[in-house]
Residue frames as qw, qx, qy, qz and C-alpha x, y, z in Angstrom:
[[0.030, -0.472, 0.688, 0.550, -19.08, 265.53, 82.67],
 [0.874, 0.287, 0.346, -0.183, -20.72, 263.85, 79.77],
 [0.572, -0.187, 0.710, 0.366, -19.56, 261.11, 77.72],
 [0.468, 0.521, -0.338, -0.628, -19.65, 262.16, 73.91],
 [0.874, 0.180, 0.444, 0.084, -20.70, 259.03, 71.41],
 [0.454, -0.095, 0.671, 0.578, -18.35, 258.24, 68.61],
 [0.592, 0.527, -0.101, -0.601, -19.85, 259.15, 65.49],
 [0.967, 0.142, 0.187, -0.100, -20.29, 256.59, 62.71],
 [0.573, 0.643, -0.371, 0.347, -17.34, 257.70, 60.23],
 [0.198, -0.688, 0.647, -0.262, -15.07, 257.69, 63.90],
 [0.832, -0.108, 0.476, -0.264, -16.13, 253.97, 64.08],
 [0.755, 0.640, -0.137, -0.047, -15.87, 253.45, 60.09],
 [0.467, 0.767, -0.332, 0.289, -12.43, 254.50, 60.69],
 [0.531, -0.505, 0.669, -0.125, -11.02, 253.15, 63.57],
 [0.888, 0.032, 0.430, -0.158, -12.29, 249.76, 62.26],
 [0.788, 0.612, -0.008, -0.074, -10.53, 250.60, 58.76],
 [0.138, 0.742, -0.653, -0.055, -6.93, 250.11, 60.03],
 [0.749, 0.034, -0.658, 0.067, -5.30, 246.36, 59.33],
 [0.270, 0.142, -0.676, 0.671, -3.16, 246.83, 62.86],
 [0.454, -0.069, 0.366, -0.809, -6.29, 248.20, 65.02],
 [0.861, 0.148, -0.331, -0.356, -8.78, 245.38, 63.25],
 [0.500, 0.304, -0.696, 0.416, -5.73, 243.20, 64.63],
 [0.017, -0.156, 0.669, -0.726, -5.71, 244.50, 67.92],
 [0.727, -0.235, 0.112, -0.635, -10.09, 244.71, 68.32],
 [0.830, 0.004, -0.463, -0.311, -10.09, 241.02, 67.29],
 [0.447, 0.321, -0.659, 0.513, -7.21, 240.11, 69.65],
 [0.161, -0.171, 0.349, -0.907, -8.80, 241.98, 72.53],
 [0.521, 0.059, -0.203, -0.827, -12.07, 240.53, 71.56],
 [0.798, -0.050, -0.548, -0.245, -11.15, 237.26, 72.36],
 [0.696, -0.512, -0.420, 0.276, -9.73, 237.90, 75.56],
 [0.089, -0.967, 0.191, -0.141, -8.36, 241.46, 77.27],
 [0.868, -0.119, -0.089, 0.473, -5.12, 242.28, 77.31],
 [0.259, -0.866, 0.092, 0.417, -2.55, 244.66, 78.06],
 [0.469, 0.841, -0.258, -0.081, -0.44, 247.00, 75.42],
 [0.057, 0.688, -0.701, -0.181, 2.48, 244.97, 76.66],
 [0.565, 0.218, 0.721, -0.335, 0.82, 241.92, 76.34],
 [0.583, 0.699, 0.272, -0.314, -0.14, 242.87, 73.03],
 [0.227, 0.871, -0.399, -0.176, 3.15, 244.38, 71.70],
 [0.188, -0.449, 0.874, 0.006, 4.78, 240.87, 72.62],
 [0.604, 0.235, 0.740, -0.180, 2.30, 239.47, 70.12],
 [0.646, 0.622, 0.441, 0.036, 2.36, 241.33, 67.65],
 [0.635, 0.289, 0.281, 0.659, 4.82, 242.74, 64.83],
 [0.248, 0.752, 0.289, 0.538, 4.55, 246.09, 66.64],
 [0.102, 0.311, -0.525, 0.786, 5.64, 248.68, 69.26],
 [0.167, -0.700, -0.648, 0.250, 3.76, 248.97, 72.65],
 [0.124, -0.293, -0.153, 0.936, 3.77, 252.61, 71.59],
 [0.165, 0.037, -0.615, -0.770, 1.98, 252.08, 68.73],
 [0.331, -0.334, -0.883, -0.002, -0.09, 249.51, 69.96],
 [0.305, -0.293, -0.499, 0.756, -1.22, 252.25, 72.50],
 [0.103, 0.365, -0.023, -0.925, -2.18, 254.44, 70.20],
 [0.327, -0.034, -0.820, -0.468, -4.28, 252.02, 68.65],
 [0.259, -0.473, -0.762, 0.359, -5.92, 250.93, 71.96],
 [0.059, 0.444, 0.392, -0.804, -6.71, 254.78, 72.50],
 [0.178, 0.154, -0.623, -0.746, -8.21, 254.87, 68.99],
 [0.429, -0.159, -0.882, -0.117, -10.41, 251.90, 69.55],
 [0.254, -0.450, -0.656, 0.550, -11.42, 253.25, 73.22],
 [0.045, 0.363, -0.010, -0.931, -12.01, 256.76, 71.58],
 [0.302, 0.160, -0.799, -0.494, -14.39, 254.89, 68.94],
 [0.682, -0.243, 0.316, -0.613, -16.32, 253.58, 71.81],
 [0.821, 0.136, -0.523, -0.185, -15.01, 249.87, 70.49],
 [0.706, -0.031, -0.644, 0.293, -12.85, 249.29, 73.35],
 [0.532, -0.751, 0.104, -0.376, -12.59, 250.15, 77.22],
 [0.452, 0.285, -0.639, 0.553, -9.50, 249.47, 79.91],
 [0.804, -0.507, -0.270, -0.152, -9.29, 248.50, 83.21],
 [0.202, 0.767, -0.526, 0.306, -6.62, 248.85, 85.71],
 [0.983, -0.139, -0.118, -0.036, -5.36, 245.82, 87.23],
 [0.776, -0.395, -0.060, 0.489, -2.35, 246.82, 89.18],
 [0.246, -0.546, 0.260, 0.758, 0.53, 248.81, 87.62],
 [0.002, -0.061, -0.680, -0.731, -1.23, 247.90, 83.72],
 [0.569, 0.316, 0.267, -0.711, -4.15, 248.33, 82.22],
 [0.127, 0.074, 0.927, 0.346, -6.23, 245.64, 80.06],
 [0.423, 0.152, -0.297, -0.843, -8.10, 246.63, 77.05],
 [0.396, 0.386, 0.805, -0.215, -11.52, 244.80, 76.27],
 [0.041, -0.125, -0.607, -0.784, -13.28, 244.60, 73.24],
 [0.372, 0.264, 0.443, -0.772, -17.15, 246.20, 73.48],
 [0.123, 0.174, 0.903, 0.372, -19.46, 243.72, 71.95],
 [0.141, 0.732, 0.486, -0.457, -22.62, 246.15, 72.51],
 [0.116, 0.762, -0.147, -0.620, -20.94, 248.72, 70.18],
 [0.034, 0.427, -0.662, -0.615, -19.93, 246.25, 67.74],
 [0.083, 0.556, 0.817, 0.125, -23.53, 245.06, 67.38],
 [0.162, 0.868, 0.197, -0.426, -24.79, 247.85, 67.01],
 [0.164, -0.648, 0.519, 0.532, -22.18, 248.55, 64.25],
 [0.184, -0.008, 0.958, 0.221, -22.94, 245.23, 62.83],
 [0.198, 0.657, 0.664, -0.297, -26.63, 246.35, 62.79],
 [0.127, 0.680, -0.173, -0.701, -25.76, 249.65, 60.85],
 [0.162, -0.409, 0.796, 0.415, -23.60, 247.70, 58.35],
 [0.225, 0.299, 0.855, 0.358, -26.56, 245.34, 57.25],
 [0.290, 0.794, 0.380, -0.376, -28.99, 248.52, 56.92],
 [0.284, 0.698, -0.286, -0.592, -26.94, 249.93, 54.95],
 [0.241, 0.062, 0.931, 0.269, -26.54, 246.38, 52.86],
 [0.219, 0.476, 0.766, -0.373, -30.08, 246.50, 52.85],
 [0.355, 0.775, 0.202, -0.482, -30.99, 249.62, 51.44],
 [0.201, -0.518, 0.677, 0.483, -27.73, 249.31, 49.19],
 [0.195, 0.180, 0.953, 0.147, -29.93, 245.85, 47.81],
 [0.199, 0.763, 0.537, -0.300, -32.94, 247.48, 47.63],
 [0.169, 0.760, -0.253, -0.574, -31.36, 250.27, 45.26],
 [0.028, -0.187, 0.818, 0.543, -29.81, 247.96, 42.82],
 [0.254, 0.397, 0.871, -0.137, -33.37, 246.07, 42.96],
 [0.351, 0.833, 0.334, -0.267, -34.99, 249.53, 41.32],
 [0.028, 0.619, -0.540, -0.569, -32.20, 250.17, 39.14],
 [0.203, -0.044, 0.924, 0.322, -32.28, 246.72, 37.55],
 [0.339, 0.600, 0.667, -0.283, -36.34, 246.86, 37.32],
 [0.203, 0.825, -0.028, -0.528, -35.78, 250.19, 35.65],
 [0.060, 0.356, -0.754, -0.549, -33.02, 249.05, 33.01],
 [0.396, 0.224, 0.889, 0.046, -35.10, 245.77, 32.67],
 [0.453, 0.740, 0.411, -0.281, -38.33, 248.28, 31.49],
 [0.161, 0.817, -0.156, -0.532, -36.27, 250.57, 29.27],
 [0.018, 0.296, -0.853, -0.429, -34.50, 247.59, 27.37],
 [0.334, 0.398, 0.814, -0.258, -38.48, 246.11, 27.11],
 [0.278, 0.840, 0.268, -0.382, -39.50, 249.35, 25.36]]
């Protein structure tokens, strides 16, 4: 069996819910379980579930089974690597305005 990567936009978009963004950071500072989670935060553990499989499907998080529960971990590898995308694309993003402005600059010169 092989393990499919995430694509970027599956990443993009995990990361772009408030509640999942919630949960990575949450996770991120120390694993926990969905009930664990749900009794922290202003949501179901059903939901919360489906957030965790979101996040695990996304390649951001990863579970463990530790008796009768599982506890979720946040994957700092993937979210450097994310973080690494994010300023390329800054980067080039900077670099475009940089030849746009240059350009206006010449045409309002002339």
């Amino acid at each position: 069996m092989t393990t499919r990567m995430p694509t970027d936009v599956e990443v993009f978009a995990a990361l772009a819910d408030d509640t999942r963004w919630t949960v990575l950071q949450r996770i991120g500072r120390e694993g926990a379980s969905a009930s664990t989670l749900a009794s922290e935060l202003p949501v179901t553990r059903q939901a919360i579930v489906r957030h965790l499989s979101v996040l695990e499907n996304a390649g951001l998080a990863e579970s463990e089974r530790f008796g009768r529960e599982r506890r979720y971990k946040a994957l700092g590898v993937r979210l450097s690597e994310v973080g690494r995308l994010l300023e390329a694309v800054g980067k080039g993003w900077e670099a475009r305005m940089s030849t746009i402005k240059a350009a206006a600059e010449r045409d309002a010169s002339h």
